[in-house]
C-alpha positions in Angstrom: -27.3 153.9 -178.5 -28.0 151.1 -180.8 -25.4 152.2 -184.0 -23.9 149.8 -186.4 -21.4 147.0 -184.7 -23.0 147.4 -181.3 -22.8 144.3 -178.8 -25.3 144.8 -175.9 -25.2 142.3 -172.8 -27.6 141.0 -170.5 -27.0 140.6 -167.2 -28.7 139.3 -164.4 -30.7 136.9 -162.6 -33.1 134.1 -163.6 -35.3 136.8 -165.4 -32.7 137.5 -167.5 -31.2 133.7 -167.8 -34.9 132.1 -168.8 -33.8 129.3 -169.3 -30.9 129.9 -172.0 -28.7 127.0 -172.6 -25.7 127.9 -171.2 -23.9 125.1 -173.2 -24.6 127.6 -176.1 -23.2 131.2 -175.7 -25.2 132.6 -178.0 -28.7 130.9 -176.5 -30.9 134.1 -175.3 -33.0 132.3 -173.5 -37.0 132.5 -173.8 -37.6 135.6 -172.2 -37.3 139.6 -173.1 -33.8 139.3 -174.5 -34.9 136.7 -176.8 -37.5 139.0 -177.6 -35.4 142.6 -177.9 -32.9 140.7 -180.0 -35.6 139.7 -182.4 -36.9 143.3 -182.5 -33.5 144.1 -183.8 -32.8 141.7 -186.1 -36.2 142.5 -187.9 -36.0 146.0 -187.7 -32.3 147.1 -187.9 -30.9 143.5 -189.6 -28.0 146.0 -191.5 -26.5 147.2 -188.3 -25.0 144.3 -186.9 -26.0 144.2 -183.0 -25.4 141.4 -181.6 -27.1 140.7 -178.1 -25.4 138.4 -175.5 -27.3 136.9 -172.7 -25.2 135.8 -169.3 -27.9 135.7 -166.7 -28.0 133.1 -164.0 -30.8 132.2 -162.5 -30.8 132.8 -158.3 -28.1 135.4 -158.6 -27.9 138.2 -156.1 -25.7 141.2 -156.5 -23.0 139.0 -154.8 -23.2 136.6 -157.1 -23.0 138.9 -160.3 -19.8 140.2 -158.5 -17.9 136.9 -158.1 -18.5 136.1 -161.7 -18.4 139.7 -163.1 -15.0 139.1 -164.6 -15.8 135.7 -166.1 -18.9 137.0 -167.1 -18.5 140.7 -168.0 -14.9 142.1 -167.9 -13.7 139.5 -170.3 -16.5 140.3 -173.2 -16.0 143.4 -175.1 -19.2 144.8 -175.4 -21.2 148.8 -175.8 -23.6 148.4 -174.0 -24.8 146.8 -170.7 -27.9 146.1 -169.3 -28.7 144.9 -166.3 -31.2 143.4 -164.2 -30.6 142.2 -160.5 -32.3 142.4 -157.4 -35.2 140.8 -156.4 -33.3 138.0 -155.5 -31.5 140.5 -152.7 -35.0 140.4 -151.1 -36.1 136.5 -151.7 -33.2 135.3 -149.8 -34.4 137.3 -146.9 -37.9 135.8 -146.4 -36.6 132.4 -147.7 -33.6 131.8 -146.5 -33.0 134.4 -143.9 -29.8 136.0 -146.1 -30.2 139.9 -145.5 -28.8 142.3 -147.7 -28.3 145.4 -146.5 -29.1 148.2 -148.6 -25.7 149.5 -148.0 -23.9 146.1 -149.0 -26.6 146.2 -152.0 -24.8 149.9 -153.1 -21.8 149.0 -152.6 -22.3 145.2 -155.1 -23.5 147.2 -157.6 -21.2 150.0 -157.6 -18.2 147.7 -157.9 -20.6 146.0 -160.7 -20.4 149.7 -162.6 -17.1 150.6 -162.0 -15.2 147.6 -163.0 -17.4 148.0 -166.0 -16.5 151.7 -166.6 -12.4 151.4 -166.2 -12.8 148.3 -168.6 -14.6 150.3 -171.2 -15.2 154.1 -170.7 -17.3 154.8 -173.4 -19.8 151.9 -172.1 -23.3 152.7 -172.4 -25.6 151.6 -169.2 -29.3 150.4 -169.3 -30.6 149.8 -165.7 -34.3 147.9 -165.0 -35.2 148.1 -161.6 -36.3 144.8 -160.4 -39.9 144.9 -159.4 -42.4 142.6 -157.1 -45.4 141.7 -158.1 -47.2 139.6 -154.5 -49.3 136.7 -155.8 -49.2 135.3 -152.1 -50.1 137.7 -149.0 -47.0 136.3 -147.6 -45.0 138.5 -150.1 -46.8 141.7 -149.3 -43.8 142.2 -146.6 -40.9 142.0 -148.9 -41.4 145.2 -150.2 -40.3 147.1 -147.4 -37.0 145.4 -148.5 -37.2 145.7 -151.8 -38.4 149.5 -152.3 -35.2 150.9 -151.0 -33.5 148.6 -153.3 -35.2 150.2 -156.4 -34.6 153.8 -155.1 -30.6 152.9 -154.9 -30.4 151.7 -158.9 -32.9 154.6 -159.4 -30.3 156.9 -157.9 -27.5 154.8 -159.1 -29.2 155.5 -162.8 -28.9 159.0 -162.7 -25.4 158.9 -161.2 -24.0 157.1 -163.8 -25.4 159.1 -166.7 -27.7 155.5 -167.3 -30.8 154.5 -169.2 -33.1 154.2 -166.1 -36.1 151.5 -167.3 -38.5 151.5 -163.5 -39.9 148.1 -163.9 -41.8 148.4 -160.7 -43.6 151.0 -162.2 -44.4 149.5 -165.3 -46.4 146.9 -164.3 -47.8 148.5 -161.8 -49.7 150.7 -163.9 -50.6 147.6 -166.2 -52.3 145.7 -163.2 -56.0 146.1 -163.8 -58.8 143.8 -162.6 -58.4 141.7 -165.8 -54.7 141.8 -165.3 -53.8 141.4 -162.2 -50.7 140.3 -160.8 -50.4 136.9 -162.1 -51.0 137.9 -165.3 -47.8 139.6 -165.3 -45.5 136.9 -163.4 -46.1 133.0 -162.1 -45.0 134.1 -158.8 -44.3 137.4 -158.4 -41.0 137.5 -159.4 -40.8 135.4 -162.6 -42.6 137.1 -165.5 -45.1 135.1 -167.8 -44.7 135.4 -171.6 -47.0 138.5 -171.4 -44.3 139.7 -168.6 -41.4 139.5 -170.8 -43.5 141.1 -173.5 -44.0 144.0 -171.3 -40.3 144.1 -170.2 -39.0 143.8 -173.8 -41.3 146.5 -175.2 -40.2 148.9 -172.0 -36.7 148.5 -173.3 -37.0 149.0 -176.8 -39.1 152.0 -175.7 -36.7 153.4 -173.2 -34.0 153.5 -176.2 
């Protein structure tokens, strides 16, 4: 995937965003794209990637779709990769804004397909978005979130993507000296060691 002249975007939420200046378009942020785009540059400094970041903190998948051609359609880019979710859940429990897991589907479909009939050849990296309770009051939002992860795990394999399960991941990194909130502040927002783990999954994936 990652060949000479490639431009790879980042979508997605707050995790994504971490606090990027968005006064500067080519600010990553502090988080894992700061972090796979200096992987790069170290590694393959001939080729010429160039990484974009256009996350947005406290978007859902309706969000990304109202700004998807401000924010997506009008770049010409190779590769995608995206990051949405959790924030599909939160609203739920915090707000009382249910998603449906239909409605879910059908945001991120439109987010692929406008994609695809902009640029066919576009290569797709989907990260589940993952959970990780550091309050008991979070335990419940995984019955909303799971079948959330199954439809961009499905979504993955549909569209021929790079499937990275996040929820997975960390899982299997959580250890009584790393529990939960070593990996995230909250359970949704990683901590430096978070983004470390996200960064490495994607560098490993490709």
């Amino acid at each position: 995937m990652l060949k000479q002249n490639t431009t790879i975007l980042f979508q997605g939420d707050s995790i994504t965003d971490c606090h990027r200046n968005r006064m500067d378009y080519d600010d990553l942020g502090n988080g894992y794209v700061n972090l796979i785009n200096y992987y790069i540059q170290k590694h393959m400094a001939d080729d010429n990637i160039k990484c974009i970041n256009r996350g947005i903190a406290g978007d859902r998948t309706a969000d990304l779709q109202k700004r998807w051609k401000r924010s997506t359609l009008c770049l010409d880019i190779d590769i995608l990769s995206l990051l949405v979710g959790v924030n599909d859940t939160w609203r739920r429990y915090d707000l009382g804004i249910e998603v449906p897991v239909n409605t879910f589907k059908e945001h991120y479909h439109y987010l692929l397909d406008s994609a695809l009939e902009k640029n066919p050849a576009l290569k797709i990296i989907l990260m589940s978005p993952f959970l990780l309770p550091t309050e008991p009051k979070q335990l419940e939002w995984h019955e909303d979130l799971e079948p959330k992860i199954e439809v961009v795990k499905q979504l993955a394999l549909q569209y021929n993507a790079v499937y990275i399960p996040l929820q997975e991941i960390f899982n299997n990194e959580i250890t009584a000296e790393k529990p939960n909130c070593y990996w995230t502040y909250d359970g949704v927002h990683p901590t430096p060691k978070g983004h470390v783990l996200i960064a490495k999954s994607w560098i490993d994936a490709l």
